[in-house]
TIVO-2410 file (N, C-alpha, C; in nm, 3 decimals):
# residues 110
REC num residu      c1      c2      c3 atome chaine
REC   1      X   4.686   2.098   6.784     N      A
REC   1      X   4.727   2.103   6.647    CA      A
REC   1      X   4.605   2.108   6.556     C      A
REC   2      X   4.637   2.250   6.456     N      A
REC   2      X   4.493   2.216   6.400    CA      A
REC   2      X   4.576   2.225   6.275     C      A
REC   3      X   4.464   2.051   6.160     N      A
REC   3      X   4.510   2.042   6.102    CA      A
REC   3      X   4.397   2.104   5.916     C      A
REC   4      X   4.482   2.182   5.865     N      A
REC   4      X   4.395   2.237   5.775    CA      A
REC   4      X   4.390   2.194   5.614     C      A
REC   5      X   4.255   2.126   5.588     N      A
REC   5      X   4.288   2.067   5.415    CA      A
REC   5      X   4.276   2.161   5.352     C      A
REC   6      X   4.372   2.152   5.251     N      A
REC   6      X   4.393   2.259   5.140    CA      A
REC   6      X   4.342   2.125   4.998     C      A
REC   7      X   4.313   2.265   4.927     N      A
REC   7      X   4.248   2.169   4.785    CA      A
REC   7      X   4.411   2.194   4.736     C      A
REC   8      X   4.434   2.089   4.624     N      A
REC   8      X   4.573   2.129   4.552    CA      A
REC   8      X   4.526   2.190   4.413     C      A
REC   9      X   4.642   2.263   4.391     N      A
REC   9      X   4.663   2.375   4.291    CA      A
REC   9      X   4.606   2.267   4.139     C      A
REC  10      X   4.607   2.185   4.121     N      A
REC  10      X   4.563   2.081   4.021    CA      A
REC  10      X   4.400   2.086   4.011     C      A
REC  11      X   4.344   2.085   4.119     N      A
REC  11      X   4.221   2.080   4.129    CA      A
REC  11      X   4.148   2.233   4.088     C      A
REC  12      X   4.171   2.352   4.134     N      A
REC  12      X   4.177   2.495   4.066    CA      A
REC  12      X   4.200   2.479   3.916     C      A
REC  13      X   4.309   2.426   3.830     N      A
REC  13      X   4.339   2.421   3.717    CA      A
REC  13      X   4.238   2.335   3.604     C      A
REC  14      X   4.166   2.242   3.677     N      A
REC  14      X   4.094   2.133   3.622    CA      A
REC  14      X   3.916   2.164   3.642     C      A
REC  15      X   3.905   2.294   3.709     N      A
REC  15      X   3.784   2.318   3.733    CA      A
REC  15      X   3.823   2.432   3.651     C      A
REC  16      X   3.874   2.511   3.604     N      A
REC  16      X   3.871   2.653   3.514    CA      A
REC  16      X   3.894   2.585   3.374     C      A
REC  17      X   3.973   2.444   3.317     N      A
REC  17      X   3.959   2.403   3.207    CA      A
REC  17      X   3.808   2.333   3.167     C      A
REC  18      X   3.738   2.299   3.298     N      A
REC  18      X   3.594   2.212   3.295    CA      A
REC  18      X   3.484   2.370   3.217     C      A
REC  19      X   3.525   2.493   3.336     N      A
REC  19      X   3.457   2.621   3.286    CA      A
REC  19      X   3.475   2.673   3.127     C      A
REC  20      X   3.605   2.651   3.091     N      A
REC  20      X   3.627   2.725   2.972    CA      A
REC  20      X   3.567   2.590   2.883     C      A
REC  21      X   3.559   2.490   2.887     N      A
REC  21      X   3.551   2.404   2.802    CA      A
REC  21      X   3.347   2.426   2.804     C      A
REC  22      X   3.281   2.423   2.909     N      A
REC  22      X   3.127   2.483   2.917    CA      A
REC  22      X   3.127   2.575   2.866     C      A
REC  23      X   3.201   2.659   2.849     N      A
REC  23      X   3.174   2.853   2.821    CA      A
REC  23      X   3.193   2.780   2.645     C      A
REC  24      X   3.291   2.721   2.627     N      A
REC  24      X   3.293   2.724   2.436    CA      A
REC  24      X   3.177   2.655   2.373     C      A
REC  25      X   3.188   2.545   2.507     N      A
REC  25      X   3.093   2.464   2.444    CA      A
REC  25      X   2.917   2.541   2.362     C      A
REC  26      X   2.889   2.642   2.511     N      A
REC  26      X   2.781   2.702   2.475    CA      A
REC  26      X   2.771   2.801   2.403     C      A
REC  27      X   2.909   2.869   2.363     N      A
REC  27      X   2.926   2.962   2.302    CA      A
REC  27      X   2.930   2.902   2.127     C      A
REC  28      X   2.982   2.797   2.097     N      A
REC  28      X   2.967   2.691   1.975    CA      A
REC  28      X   2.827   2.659   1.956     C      A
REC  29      X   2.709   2.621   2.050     N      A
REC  29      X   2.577   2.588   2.028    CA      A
REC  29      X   2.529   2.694   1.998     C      A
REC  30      X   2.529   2.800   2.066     N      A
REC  30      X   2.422   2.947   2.002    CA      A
REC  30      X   2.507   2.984   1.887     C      A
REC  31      X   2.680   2.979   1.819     N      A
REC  31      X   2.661   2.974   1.706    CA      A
REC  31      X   2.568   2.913   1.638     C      A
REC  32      X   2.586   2.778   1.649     N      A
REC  32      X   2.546   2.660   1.546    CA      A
REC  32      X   2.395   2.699   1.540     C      A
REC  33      X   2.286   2.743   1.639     N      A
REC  33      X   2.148   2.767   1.648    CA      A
REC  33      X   2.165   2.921   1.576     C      A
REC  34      X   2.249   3.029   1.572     N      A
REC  34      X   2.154   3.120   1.479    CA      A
REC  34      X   2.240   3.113   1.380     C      A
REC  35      X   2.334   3.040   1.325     N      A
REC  35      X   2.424   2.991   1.190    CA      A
REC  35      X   2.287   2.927   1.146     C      A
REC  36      X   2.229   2.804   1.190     N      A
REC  36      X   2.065   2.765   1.098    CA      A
REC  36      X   1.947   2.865   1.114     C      A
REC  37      X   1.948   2.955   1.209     N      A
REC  37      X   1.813   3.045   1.198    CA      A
REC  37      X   1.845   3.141   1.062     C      A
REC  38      X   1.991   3.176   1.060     N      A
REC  38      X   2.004   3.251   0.943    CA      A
REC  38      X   2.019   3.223   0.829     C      A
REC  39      X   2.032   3.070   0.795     N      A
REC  39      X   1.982   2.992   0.670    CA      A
REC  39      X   1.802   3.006   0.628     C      A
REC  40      X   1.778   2.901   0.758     N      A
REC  40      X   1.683   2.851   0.737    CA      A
REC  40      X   1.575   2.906   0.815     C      A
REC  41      X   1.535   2.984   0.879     N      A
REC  41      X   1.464   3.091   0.931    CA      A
REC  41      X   1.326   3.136   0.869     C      A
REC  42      X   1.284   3.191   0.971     N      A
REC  42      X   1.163   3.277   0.873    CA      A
REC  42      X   1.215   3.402   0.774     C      A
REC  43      X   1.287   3.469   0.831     N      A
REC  43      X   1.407   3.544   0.770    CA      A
REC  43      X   1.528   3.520   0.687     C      A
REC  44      X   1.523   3.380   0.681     N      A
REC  44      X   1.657   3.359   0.642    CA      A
REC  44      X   1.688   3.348   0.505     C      A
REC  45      X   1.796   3.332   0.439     N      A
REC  45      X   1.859   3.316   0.341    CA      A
REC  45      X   1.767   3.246   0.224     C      A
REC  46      X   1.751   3.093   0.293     N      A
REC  46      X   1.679   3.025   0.200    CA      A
REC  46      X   1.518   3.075   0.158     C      A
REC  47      X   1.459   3.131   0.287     N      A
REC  47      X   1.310   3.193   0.271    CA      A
REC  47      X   1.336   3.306   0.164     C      A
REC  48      X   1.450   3.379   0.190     N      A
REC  48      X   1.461   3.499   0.088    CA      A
REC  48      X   1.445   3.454  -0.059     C      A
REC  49      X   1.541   3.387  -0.110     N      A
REC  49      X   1.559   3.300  -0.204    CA      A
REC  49      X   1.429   3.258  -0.252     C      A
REC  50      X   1.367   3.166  -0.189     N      A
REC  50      X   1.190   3.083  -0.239    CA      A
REC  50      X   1.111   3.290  -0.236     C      A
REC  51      X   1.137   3.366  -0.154     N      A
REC  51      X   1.011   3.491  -0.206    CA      A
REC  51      X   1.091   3.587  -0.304     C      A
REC  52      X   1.185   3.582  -0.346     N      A
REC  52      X   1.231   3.634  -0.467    CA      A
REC  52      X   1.146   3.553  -0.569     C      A
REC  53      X   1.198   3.425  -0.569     N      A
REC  53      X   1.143   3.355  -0.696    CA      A
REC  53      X   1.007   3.380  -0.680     C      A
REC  54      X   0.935   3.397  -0.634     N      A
REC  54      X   0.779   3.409  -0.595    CA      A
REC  54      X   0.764   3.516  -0.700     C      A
REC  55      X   0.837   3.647  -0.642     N      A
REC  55      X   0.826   3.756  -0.656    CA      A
REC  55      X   0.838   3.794  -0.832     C      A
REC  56      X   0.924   3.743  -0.841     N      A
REC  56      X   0.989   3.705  -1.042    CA      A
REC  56      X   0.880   3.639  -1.088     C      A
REC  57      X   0.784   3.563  -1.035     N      A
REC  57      X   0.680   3.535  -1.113    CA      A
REC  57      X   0.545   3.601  -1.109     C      A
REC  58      X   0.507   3.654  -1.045     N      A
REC  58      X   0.417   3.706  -0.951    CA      A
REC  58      X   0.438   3.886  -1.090     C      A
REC  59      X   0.559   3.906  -1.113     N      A
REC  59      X   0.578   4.057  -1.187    CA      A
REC  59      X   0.550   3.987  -1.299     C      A
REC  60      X   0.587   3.878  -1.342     N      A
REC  60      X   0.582   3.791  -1.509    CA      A
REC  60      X   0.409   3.799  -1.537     C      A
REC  61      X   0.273   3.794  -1.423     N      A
REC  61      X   0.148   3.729  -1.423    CA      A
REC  61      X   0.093   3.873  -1.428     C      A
REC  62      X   0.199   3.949  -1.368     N      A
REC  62      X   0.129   4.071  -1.359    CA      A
REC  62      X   0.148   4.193  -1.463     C      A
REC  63      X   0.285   4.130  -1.540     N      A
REC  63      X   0.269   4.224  -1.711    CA      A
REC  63      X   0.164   4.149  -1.801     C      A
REC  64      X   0.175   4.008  -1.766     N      A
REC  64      X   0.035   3.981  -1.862    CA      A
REC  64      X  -0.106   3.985  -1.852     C      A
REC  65      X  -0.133   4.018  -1.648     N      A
REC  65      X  -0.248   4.058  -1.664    CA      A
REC  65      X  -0.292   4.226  -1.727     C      A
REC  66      X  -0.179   4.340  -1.682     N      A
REC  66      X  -0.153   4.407  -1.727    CA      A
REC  66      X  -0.162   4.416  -1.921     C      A
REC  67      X  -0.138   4.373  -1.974     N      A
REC  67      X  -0.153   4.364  -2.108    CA      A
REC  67      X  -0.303   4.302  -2.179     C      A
REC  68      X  -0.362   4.216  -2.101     N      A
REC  68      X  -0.439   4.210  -2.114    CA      A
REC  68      X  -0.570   4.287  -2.060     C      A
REC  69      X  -0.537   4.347  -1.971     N      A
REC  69      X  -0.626   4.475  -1.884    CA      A
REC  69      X  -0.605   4.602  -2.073     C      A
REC  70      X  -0.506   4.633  -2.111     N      A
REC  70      X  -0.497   4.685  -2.193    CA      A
REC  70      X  -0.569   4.713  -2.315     C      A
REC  71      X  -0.595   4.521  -2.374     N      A
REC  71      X  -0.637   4.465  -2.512    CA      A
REC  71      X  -0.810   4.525  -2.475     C      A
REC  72      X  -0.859   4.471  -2.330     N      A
REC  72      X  -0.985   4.491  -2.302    CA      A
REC  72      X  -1.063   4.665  -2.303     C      A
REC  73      X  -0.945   4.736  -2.261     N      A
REC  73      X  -0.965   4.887  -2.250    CA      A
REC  73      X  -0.978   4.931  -2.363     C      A
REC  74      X  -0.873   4.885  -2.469     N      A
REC  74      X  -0.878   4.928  -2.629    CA      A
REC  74      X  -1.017   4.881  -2.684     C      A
REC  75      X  -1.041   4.786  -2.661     N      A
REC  75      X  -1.179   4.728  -2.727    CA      A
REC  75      X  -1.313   4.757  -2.706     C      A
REC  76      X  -1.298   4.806  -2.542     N      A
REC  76      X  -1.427   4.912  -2.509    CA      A
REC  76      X  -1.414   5.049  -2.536     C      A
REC  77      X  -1.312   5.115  -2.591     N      A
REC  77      X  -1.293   5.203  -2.621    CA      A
REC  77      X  -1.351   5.209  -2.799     C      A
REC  78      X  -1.283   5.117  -2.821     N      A
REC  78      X  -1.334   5.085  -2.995    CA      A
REC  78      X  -1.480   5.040  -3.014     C      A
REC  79      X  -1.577   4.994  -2.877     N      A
REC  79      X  -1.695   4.984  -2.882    CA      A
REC  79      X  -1.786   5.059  -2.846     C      A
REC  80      X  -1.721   5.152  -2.739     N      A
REC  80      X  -1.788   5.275  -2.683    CA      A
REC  80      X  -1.891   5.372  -2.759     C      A
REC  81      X  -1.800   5.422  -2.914     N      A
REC  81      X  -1.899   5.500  -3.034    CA      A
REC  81      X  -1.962   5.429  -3.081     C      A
REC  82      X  -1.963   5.438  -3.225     N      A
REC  82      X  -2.080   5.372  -3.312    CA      A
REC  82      X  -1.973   5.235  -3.364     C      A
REC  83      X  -2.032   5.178  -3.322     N      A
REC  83      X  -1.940   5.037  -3.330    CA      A
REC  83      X  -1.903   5.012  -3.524     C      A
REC  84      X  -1.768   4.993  -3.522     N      A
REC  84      X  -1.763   4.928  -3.668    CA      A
REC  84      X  -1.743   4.811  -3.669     C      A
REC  85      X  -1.794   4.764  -3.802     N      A
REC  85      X  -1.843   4.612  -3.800    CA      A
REC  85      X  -1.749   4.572  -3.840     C      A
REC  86      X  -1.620   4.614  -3.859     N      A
REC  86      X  -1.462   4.541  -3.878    CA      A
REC  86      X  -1.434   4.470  -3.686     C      A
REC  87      X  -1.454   4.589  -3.635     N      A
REC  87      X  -1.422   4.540  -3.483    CA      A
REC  87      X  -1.491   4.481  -3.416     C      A
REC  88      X  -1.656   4.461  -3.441     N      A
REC  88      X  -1.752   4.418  -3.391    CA      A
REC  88      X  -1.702   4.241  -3.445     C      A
REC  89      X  -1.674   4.203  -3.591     N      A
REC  89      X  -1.608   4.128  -3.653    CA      A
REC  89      X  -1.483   4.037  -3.579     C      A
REC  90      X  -1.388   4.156  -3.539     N      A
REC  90      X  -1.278   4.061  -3.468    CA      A
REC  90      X  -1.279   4.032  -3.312     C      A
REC  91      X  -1.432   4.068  -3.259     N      A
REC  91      X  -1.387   4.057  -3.112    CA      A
REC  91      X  -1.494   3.912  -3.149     C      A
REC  92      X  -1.571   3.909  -3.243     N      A
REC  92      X  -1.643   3.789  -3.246    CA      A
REC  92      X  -1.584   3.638  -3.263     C      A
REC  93      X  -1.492   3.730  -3.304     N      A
REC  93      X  -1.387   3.629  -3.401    CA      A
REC  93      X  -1.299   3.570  -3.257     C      A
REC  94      X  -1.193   3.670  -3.193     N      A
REC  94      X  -1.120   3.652  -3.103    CA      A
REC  94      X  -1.229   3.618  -2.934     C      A
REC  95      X  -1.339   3.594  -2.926     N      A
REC  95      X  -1.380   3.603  -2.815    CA      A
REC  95      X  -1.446   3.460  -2.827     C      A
REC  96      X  -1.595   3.455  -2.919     N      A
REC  96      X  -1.654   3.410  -2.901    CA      A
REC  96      X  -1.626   3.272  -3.022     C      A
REC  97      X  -1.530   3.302  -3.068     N      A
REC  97      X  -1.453   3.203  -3.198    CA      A
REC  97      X  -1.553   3.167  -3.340     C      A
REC  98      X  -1.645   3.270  -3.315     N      A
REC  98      X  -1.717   3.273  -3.429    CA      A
REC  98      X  -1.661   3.341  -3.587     C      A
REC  99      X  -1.670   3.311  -3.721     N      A
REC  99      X  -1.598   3.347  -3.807    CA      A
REC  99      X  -1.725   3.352  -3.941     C      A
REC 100      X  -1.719   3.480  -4.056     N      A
REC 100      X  -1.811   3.478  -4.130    CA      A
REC 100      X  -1.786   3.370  -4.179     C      A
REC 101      X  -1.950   3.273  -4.249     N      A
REC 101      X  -1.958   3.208  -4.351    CA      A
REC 101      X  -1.874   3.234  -4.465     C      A
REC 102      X  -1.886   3.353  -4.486     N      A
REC 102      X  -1.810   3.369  -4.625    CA      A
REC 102      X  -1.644   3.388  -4.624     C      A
REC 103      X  -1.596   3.350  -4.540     N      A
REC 103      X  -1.469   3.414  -4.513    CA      A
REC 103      X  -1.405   3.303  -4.521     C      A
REC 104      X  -1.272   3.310  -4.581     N      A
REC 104      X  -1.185   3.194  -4.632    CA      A
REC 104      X  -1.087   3.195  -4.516     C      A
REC 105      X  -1.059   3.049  -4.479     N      A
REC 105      X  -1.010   2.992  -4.356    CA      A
REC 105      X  -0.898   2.916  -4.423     C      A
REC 106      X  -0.775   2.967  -4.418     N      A
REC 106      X  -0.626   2.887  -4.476    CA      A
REC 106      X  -0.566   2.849  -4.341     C      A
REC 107      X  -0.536   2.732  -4.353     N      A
REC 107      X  -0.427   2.630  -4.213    CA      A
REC 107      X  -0.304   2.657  -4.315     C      A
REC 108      X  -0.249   2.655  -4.229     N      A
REC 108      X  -0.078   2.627  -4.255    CA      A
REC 108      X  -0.023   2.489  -4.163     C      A
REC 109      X   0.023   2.400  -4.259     N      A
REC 109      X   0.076   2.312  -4.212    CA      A
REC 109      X   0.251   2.288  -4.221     C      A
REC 110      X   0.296   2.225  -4.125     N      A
REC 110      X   0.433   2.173  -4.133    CA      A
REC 110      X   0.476   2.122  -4.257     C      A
***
C-alpha cells in the first residue's frame, strides 16, 4: 500500500493570496517611491517650482542690468565727441555726487 500526501486545496489558495498580497504590496511601494521622486526629485514638481522662481528673478536683474548697460552706452556716446559741459555736469553730478558751488540745492520735505 502506497500511501500518498496530498497538500489540501486550502493550502494552494493561501499561498496565491500570500503572492497577490507581495505582488500589491510591491507594486504600492514603487508607486509610493516615484509618487515622491515626482514631487520631490531632481526633476520634480517642487524643483520646477524653486527654478521658475529663480528664473522670474534672474529676467527682473537682467532688465535692470540691461537698462543700465543702456544709461552707460548713452553716456559714452554723449562723451565720445566734444564733450558738453551740460553732460560732463550731470555725469559728475550722477556719478561722482559732485554738484556746482553755484547751483541751488532745494529738499523737499514731507
Amino acid at each position: 500500500m502506497n500511501l500518498v500526501l496530498r497538500t489540501m486545496p486550502t493550502d494552494r489558495r493561501s499561498r496565491k493570496r500570500r503572492f497577490s498580497a507581495l505582488v500589491l504590496l510591491s507594486c504600492l511601494t514603487l508607486t509610493v517611491y516615484f509618487a515622491h521622486h515626482a514631487m520631490y526629485g531632481r526633476f520634480g514638481l517642487e524643483n520646477n517650482r524653486h527654478l521658475t522662481a529663480r528664473a522670474r528673478v534672474l529676467a527682473e536683474e537682467r532688465a535692470a542690468l540691461e537698462a543700465e548697460r543702456a544709461r552707460y552706452t548713452r553716456d559714452i556716446a554723449l562723451l565720445s565727441g566734444a564733450p558738453h559741459p551740460d553732460v560732463i555736469e550731470e555725469a559728475a553730478r550722477r556719478i561722482l555726487g559732485y554738484a556746482d558751488p553755484r547751483a541751488r540745492i532745494v529738499t523737499l520735505t514731507k
